[in-house]
C-alpha positions in Angstrom: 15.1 32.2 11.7 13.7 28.7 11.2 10.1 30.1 10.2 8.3 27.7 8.4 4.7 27.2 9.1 4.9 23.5 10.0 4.9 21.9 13.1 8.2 22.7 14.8 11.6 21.4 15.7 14.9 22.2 16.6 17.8 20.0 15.1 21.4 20.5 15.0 23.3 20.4 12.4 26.7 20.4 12.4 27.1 21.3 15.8 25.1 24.1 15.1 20.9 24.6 15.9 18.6 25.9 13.7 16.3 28.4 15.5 12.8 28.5 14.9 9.9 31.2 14.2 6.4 29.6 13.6 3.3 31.0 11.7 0.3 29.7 12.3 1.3 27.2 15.3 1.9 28.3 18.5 4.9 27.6 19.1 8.5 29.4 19.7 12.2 28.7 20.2 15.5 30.1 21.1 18.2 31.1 18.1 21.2 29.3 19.0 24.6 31.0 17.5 26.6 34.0 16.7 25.8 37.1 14.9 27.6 37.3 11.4 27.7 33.4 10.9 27.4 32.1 7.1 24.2 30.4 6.9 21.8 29.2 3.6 18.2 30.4 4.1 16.2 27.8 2.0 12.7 29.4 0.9 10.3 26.2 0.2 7.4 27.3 -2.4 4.3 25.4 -4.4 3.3 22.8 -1.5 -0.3 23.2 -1.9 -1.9 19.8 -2.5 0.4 17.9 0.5 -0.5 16.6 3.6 3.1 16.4 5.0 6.7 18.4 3.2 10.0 16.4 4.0 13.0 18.3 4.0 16.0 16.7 3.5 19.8 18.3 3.4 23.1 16.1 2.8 26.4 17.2 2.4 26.8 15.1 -0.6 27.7 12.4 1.5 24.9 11.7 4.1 22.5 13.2 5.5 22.7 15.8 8.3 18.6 16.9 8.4 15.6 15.4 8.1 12.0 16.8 9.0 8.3 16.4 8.0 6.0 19.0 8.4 2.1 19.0 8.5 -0.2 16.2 8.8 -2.7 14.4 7.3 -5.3 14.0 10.0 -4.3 18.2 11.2 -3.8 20.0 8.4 -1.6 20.5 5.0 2.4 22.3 5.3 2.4 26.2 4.0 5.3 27.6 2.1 8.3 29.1 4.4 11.8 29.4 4.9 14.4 27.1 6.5 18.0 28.6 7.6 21.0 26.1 8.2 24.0 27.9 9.5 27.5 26.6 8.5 29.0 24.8 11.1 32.5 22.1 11.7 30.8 19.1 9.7 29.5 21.6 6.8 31.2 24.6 5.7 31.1 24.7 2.0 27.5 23.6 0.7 24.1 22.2 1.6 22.3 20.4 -0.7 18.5 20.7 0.2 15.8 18.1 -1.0 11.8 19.4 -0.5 9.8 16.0 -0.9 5.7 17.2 -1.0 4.0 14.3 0.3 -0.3 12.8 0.2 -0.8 10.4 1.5 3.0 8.7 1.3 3.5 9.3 -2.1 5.2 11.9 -3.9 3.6 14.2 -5.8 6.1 17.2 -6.2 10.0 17.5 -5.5 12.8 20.5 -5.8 16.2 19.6 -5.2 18.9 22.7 -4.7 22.2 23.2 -3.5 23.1 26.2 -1.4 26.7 27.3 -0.9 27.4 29.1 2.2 29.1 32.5 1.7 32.3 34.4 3.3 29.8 35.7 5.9 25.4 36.8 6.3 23.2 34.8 4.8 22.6 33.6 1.0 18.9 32.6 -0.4 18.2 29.6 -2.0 15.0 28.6 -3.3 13.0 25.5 -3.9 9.8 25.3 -6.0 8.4 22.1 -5.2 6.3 20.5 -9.0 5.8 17.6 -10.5 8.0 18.2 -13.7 11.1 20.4 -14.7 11.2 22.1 -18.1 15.2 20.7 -19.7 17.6 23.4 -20.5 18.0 21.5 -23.6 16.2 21.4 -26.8 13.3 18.7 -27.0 14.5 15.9 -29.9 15.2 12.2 -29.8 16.2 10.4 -27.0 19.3 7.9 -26.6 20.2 4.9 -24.0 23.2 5.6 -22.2 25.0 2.2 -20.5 24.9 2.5 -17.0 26.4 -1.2 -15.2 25.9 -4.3 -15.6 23.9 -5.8 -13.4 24.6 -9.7 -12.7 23.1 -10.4 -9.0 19.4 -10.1 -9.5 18.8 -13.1 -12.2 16.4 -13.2 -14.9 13.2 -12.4 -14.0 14.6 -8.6 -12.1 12.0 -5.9 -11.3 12.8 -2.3 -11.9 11.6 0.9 -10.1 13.3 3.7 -8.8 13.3 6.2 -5.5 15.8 8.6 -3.8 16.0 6.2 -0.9 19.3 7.6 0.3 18.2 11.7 0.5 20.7 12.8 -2.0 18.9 14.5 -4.2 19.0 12.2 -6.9 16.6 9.4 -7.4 18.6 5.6 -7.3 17.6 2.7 -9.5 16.2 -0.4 -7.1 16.4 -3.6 -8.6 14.4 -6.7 -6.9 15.6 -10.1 -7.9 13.1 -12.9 -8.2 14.3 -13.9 -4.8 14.2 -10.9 -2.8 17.8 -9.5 -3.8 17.7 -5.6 -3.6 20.6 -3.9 -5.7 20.2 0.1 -5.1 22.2 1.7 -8.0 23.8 5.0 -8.1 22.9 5.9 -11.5 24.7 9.6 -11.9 27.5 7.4 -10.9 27.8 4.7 -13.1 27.7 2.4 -9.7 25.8 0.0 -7.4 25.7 1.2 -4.1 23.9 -1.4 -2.0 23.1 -4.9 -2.3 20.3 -6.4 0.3 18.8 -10.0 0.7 15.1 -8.8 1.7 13.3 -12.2 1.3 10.9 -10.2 -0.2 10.6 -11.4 -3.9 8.0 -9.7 -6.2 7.9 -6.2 -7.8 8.3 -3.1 -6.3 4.8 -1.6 -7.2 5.0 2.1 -5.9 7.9 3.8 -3.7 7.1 6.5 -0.9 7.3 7.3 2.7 4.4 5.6 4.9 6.3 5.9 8.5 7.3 9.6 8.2 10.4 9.5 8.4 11.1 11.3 5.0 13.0 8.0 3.9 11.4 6.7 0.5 10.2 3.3 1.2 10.0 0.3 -1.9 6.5 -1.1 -1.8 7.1 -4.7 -3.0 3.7 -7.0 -4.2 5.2 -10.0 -2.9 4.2 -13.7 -3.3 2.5 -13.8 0.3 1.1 -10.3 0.0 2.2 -6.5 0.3 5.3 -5.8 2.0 7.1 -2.4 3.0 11.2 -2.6 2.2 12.3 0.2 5.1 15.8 2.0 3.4 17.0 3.6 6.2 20.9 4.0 7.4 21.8 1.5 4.9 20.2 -0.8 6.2 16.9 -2.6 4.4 13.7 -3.8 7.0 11.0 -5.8 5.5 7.7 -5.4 7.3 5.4 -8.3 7.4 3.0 -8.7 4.9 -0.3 -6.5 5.3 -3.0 -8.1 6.3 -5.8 -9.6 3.9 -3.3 -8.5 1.0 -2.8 -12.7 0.0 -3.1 -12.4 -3.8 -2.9 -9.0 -4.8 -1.2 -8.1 -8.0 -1.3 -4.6 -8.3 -0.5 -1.7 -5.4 -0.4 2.0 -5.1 -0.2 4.7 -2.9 -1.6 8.2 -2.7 -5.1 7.0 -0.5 -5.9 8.4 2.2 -8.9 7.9 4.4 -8.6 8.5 8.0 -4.5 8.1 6.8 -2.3 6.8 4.6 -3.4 3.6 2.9 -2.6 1.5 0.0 -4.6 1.0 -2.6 -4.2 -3.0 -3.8 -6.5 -5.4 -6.3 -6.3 -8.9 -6.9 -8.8 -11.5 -7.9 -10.8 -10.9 -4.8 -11.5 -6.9 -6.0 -9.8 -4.0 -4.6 -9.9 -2.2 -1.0 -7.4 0.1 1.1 -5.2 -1.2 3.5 -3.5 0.6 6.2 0.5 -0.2 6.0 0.9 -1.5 9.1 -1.8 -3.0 11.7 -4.1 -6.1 11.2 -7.4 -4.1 10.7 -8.8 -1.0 9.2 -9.0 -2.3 5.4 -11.6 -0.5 3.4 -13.4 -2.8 0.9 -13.7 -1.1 -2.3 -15.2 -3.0 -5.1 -15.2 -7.2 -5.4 -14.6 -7.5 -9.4 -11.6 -8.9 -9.8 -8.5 -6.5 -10.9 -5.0 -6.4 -12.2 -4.4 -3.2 -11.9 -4.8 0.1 -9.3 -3.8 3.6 -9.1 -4.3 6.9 -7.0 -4.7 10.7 -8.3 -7.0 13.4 -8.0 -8.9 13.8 -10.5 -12.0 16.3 -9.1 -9.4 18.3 -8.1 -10.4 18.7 -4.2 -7.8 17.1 -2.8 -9.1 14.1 -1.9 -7.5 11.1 -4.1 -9.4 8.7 -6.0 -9.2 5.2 -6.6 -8.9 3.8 -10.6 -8.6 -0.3 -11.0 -8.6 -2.2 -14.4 -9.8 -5.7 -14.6 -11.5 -8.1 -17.0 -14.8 -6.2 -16.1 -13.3 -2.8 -17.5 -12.3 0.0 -15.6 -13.7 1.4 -12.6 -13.7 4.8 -10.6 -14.2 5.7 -6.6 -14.6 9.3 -5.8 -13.8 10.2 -2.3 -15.5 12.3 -0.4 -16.6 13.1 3.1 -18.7 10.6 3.7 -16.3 7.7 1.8 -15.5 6.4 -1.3 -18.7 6.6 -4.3 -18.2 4.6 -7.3 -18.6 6.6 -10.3 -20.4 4.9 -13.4 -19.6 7.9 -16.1 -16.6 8.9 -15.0 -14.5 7.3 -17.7 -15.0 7.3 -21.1 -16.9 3.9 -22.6 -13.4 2.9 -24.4 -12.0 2.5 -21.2 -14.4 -0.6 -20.6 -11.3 -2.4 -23.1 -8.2 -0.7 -21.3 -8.3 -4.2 -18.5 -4.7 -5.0 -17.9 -2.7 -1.5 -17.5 -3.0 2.2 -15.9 -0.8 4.8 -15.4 -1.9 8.5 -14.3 -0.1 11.5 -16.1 -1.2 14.6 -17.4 -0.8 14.4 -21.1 -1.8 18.1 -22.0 0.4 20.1 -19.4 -2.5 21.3 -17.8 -1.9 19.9 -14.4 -4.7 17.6 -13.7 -4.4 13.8 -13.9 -5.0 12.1 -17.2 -5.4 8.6 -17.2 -4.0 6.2 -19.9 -4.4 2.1 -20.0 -3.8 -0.6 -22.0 -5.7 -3.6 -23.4 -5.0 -7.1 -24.7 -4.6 -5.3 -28.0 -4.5 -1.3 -27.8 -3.5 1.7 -25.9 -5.6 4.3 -24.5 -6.2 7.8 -23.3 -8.6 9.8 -21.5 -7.7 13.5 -20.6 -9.2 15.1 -17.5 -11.6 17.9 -18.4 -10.7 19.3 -14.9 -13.7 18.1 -12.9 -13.1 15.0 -13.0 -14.7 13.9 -16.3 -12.5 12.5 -18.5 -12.6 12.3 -22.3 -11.6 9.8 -25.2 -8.2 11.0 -26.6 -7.0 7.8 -28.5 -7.2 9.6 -31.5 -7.0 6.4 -34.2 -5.9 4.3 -31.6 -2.3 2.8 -31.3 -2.2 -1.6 -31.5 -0.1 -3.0 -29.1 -0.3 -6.1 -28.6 0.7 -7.5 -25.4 1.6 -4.4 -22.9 3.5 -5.6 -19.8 4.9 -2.5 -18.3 3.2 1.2 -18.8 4.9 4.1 -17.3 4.7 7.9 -17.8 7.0 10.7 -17.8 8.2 14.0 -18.7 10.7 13.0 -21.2 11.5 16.2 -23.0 11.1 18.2 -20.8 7.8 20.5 -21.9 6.0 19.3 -18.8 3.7 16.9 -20.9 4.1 13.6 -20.0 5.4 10.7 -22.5 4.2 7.5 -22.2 6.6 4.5 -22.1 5.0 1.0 -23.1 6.7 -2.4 -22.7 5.5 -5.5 -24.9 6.3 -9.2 -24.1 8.6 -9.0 -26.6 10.8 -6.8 -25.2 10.2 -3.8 -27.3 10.0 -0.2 -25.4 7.9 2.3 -27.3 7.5 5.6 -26.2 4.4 7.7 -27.3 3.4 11.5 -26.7 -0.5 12.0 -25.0 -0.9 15.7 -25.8 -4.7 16.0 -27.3 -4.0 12.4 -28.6 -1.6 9.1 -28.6 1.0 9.4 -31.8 4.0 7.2 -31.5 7.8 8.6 -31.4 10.5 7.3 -33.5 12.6 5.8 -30.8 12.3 2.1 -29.4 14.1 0.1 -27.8 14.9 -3.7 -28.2 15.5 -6.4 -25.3 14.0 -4.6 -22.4 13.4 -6.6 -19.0 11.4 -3.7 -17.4 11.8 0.5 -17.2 10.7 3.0 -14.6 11.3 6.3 -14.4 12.7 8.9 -12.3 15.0 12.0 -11.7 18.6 10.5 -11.7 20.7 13.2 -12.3 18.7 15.5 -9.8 18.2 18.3 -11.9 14.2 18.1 -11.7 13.8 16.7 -15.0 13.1 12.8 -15.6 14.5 10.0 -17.3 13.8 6.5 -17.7 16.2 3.8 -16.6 15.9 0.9 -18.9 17.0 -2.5 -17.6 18.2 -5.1 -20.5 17.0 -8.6 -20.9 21.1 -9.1 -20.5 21.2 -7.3 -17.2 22.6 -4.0 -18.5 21.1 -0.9 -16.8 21.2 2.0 -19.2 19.5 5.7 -18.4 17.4 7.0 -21.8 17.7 11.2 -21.8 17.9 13.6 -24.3 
């Protein structure tokens, strides 16, 4: 009753094997088991845009299944249905993470738990999206104390990942000298503490090996390096080639793969994660900033850096990447030292926003890949260090979170123009944000100057 239209496997799980019934592969396989047995039939939904679905299930403990399906160099996953059947290790629940993947980086999630019945089969499904609409109302925002954290040092890095297949995204922490402290933030609790050797900032997380494990990218002092987080165990994977110097990373690039997109003083160009050759050569202005989305809407991810020279674009296509003169608005010539994608109207294409040595900026996507001036009056900020975006509120528009040098987090709505919220936050080391609690909404995690973690939610 396995029948989802991704390249198949059988797996046991909990003594038990899940059968399979393929469409659109040719393929076919045995059911294993006994008629009447208590099973959860997960029905997966909303992949369209990935080149490769994970499917992870835990029993709140570990994990006891993992797959990808699809690929990027075959074709995308389709929408189908996954049946576990109950078995000695687990009888009561299931809980059922559906990662939608391009190019290693996430671009949608559902996370659901399915409780398996007296007897037959019960139905649990999983729309993969980018956001959640909150059951609560939308209104201010509060830090919530999470742990101190007091083995990193000053100088920590912040981001944030479900690197254990949970359900529920963890805080990572990277100390100045390659100390990696994954926190359990639901939990109130740091779960793992790793020496990595790795010291930097963790740039982008995401899964570049396929083994639906969320992997920390770190931009590291001797280039990029790939922190592996699998069976609690860390692996750091030498630094990838020709990536000396870079000061910005991100994933979501695929050409002929998964690559990652890095900039530095020497320009920008795609790297493949692992192997000394295949980098693509971008653009030679130096940059400070990169990041991937889709903004023509065909699939195909495009490549945004920032540097003194202003902001540039590289549609992909067929036949490569093309940079794009007119694709940003002419403000965005001043937006050199930040960029973060979001979409700021809930329309679901990627908006862009940046920031300056002085101001913030927004462009929204008109849907072809043209993007337009939405500053409004403009917002002064002087001295951006850290610019992330989220669904805050949960009205699937995206906030954006700004960090100054001095500490200050401001957060700002993006829908038709920038306007600034009442809340800020004083003392702030860094932020990222992420879904903690894993009910499909976000939050930020904030981490303190003084090494307290806190969680900011509704």
């Amino acid at each position: 009753m396995h029948r989802l239209a991704f390249t198949p496997a059988l797996s046991a799980l909990a003594g038990h094997v899940l059968a399979t019934s393929v469409l659109g592969f040719a393929a076919s396989a045995a059911l294993v088991g006994c008629a009447g047995e208590r099973a959860v039939m997960v029905e997966v939904s909303g992949t369209a845009g990935a080149d490769r679905l994970c499917l992870i299930a835990s029993d709140g403990a570990r994990v006891v299944f993992s797959r990808a399906y699809g690929d990027e160099l075959v074709g995308a996953p389709a929408d189908g249905t996954l049946t576990f059947v109950a078995g000695s290790e687990v009888d009561s629940a299931v809980i059922v993470t559906a990662l939608a993947l391009r190019a290693g980086a996430v671009i949608g999630s559902a996370t659901g738990t399915g409780s398996f019945g007296e007897a037959g089969t019960t139905t649990l499904p999983l729309a993969v999206s980018r956001c959640r609409r909150r059951s609560v109302s939308a209104g201010a925002v509060v830090a919530r104390p999470v742990v101190a954290i007091e083995a990193v040092g000053p100088g920590a890095r912040l981001a944030a990942g479900d690197v254990d297949g949970d359900g529920r995204d963890e805080a990572l922490i990277l100390g100045v000298g390659g100390t990696l402290v994954t926190v359990d933030v639901e939990r109130a609790r740091a779960i793992a503490n790793a020496a990595t050797g790795a010291g930097g900032r963790i740039s982008d997380v995401g899964d570049l090996d396929g083994d639906c494990s969320l992997d920390p990218v770190v931009v590291a002092a001797d280039g990029v390096r790939v922190l592996h987080t699998a069976d609690d165990a860390v692996i750091v994977d030498p630094a990838v080639n020709g990536t000396a110097g870079t000061v910005d990373a991100a994933l979501g690039a695929a050409s002929g793969g998964p690559r990652i997109a890095v900039c530095g003083p020497a320009g920008v160009s795609l790297v493949v994660p692992r192997g000394a050759t295949g980098a693509i050569t971008l653009g030679t202005d130096p940059a400070q900033a990169v990041v991937v989305a889709d903004l023509t809407g065909d699939r195909r991810a495009e490549v945004i850096a920032a540097g003194p020279g202003g902001v540039f674009v590289w549609i992909a296509s067929d036949a490569g990447f093309v940079r794009a003169a007119d694709a940003l608005p002419p403000s965005f010539a001043a937006a050199t030292t930040l960029l973060v994608v979001l979409d700021g109207d809930g329309d679901g294409t990627p908006d862009l926003a940046g920031a300056g040595t002085d101001a913030l900026h927004l462009a929204l996507n008109r849907g072809d890949g043209l993007l337009e001036d939405r500053s409004g009056a403009g917002v002064s900020f002087a001295g951006a260090v850290v610019i992330v975006a989220l669904d805050l509120d949960g009205d699937c528009r995206d906030e954006l979170a700004v960090l100054g040098s001095d500490g200050v987090l401001a957060l700002y709505t993006a829908n038709g123009a920038l306007a600034a919220r009442a809340e800020a936050f004083a003392d702030v080391a860094d932020v990222a944000p992420g879904d903690f609690d894993g009910d499909g909404a976000r939050e930020l995690v904030v981490l303190g100057r003084d090494g307290q973690l806190s969680v900011v939610r509704p």
